[in-house]
C-alpha positions as protocol buffer text, in pm:
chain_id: "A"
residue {
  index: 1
  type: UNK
  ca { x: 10370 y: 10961 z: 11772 }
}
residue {
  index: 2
  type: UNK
  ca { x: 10301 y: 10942 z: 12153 }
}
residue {
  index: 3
  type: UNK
  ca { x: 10434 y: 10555 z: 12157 }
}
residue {
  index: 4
  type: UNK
  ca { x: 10702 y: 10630 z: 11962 }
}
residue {
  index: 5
  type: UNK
  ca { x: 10859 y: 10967 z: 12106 }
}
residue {
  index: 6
  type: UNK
  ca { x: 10803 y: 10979 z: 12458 }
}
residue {
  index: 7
  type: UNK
  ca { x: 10974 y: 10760 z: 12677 }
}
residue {
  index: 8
  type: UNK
  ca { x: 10957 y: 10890 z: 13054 }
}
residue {
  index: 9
  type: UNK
  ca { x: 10674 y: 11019 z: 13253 }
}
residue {
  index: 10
  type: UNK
  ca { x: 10718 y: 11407 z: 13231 }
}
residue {
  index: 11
  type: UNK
  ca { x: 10552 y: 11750 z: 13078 }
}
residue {
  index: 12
  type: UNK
  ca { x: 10606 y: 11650 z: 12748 }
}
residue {
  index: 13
  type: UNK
  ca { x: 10405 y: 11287 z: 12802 }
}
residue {
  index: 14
  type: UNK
  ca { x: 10155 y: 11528 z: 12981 }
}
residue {
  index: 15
  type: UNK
  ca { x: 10153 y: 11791 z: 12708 }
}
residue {
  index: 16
  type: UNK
  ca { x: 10177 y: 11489 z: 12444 }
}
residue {
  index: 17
  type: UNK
  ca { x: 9834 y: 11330 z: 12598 }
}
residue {
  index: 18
  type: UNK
  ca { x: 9646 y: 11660 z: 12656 }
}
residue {
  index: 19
  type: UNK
  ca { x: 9677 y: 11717 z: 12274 }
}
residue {
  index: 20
  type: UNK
  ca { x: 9549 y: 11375 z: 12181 }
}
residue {
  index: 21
  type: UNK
  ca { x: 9267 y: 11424 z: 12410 }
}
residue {
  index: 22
  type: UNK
  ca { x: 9189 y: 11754 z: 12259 }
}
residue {
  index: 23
  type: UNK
  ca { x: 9187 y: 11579 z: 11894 }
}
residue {
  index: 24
  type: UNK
  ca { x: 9017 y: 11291 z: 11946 }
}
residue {
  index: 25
  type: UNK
  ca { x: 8769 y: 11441 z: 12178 }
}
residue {
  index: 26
  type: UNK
  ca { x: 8625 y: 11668 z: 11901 }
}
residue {
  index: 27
  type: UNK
  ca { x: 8507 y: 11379 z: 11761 }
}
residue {
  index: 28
  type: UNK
  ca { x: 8209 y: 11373 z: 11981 }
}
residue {
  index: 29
  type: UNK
  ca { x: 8171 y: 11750 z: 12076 }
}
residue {
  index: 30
  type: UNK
  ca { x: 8197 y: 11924 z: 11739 }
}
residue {
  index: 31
  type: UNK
  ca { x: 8084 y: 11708 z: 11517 }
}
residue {
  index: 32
  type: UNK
  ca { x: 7702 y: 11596 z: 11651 }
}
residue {
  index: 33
  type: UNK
  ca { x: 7658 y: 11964 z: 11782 }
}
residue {
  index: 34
  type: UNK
  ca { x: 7757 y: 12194 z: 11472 }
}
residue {
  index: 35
  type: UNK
  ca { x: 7732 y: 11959 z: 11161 }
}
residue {
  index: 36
  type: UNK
  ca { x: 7377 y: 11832 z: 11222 }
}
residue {
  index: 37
  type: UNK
  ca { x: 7193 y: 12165 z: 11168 }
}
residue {
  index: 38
  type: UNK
  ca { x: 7353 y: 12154 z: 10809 }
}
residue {
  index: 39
  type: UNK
  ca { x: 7095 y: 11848 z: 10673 }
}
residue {
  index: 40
  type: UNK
  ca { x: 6727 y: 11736 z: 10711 }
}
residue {
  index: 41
  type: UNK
  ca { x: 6631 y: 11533 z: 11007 }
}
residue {
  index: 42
  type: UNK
  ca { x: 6654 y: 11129 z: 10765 }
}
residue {
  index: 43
  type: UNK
  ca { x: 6979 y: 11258 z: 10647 }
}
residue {
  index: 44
  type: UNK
  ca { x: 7108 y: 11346 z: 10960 }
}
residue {
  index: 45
  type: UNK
  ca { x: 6998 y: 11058 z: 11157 }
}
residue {
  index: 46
  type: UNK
  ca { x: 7091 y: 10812 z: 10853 }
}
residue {
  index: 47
  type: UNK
  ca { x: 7473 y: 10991 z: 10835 }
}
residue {
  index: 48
  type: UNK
  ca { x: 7535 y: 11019 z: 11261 }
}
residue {
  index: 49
  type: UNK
  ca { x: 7412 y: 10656 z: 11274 }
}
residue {
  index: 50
  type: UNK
  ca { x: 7645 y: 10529 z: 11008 }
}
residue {
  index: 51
  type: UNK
  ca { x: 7938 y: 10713 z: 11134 }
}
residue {
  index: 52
  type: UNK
  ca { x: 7926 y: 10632 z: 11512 }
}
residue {
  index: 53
  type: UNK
  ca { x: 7868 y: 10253 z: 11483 }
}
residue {
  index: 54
  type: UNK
  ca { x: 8089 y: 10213 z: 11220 }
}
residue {
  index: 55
  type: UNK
  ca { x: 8360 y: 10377 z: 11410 }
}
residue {
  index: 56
  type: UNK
  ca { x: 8258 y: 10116 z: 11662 }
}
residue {
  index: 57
  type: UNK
  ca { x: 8328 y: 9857 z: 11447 }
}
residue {
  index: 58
  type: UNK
  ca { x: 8692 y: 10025 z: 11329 }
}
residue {
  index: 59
  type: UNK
  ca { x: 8740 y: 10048 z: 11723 }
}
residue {
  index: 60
  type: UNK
  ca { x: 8676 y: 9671 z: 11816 }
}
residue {
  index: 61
  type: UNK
  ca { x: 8909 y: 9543 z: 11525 }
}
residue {
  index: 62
  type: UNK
  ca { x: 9153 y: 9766 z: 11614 }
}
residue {
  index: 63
  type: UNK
  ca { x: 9171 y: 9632 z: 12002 }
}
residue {
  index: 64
  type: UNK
  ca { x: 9114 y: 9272 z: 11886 }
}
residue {
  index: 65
  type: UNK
  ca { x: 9420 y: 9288 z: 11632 }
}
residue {
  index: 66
  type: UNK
  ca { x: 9647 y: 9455 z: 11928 }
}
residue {
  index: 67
  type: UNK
  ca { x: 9736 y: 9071 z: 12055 }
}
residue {
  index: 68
  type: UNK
  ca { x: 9825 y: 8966 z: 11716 }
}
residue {
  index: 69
  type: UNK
  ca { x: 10019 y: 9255 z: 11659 }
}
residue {
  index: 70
  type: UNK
  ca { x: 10191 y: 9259 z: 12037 }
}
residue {
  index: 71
  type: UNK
  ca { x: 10283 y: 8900 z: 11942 }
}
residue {
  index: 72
  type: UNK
  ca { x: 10438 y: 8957 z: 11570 }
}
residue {
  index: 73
  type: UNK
  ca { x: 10686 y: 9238 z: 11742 }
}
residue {
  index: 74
  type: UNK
  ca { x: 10800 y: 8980 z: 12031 }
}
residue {
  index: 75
  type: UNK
  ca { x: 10572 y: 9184 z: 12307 }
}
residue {
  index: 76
  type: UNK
  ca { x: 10624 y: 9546 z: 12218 }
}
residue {
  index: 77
  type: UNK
  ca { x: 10367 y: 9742 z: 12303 }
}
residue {
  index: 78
  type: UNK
  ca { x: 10502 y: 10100 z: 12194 }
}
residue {
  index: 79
  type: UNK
  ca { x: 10580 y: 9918 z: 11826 }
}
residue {
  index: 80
  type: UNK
  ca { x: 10226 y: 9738 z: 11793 }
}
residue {
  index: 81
  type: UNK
  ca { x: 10067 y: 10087 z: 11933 }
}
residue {
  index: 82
  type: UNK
  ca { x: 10242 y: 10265 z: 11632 }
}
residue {
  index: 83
  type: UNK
  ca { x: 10155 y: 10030 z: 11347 }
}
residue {
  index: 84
  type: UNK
  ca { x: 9797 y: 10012 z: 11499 }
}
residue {
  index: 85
  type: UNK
  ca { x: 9776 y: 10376 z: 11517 }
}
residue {
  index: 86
  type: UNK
  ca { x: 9787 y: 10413 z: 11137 }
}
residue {
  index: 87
  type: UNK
  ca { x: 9417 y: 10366 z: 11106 }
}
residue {
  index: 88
  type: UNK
  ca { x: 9423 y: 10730 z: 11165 }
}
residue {
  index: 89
  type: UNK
  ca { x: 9586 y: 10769 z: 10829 }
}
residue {
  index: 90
  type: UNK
  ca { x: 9391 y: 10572 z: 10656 }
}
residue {
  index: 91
  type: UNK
  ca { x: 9103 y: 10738 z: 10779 }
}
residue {
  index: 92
  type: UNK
  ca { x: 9243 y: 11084 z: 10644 }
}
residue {
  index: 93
  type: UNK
  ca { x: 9304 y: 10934 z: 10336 }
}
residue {
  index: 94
  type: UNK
  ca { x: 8962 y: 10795 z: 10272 }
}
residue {
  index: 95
  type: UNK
  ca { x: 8808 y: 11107 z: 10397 }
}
């Protein structure tokens, strides 16, 4: 939605960023600090390790398909940003 709406430096990029920030930054301060008192120490090292590195992985595709996908739209950044950017639906879907 950033790539796609917001096409000058201004409050609403600014406003537009801070709230991605906020979203994907509770990735790594709610998550490890509230969830792991729920399970037993093997579950909860088993589960954290799983889900970081394999988030890792999703990352690494993700940046290594951008070229392709900069290429198949002729260069556009804000159009391969969008399609890319639909991991994060899949991800809701499969959760």
């Amino acid at each position: 939605m950033l790539l796609r709406t917001v096409q000058h430096y201004d409050a609403t990029f600014l406003a537009m960023t801070m709230l991605a920030g906020f979203v994907t930054s509770t990735f790594y301060e709610w998550l490890p600090l509230y969830l792991p008192e729920l399970f037993s120490t093997r579950i909860r090292a088993t589960g954290q390790g799983i889900a970081f590195n394999l988030g890792r992985i999703f990352a690494a595709v993700g940046v290594l398909q951008m070229g392709a996908s900069m290429q198949a739209f002729d260069g556009g950044n804000a159009r391969a940003g969008a399609v890319i950017s639909l991991i994060y639906l899949l991800g809701t879907i499969v959760i």
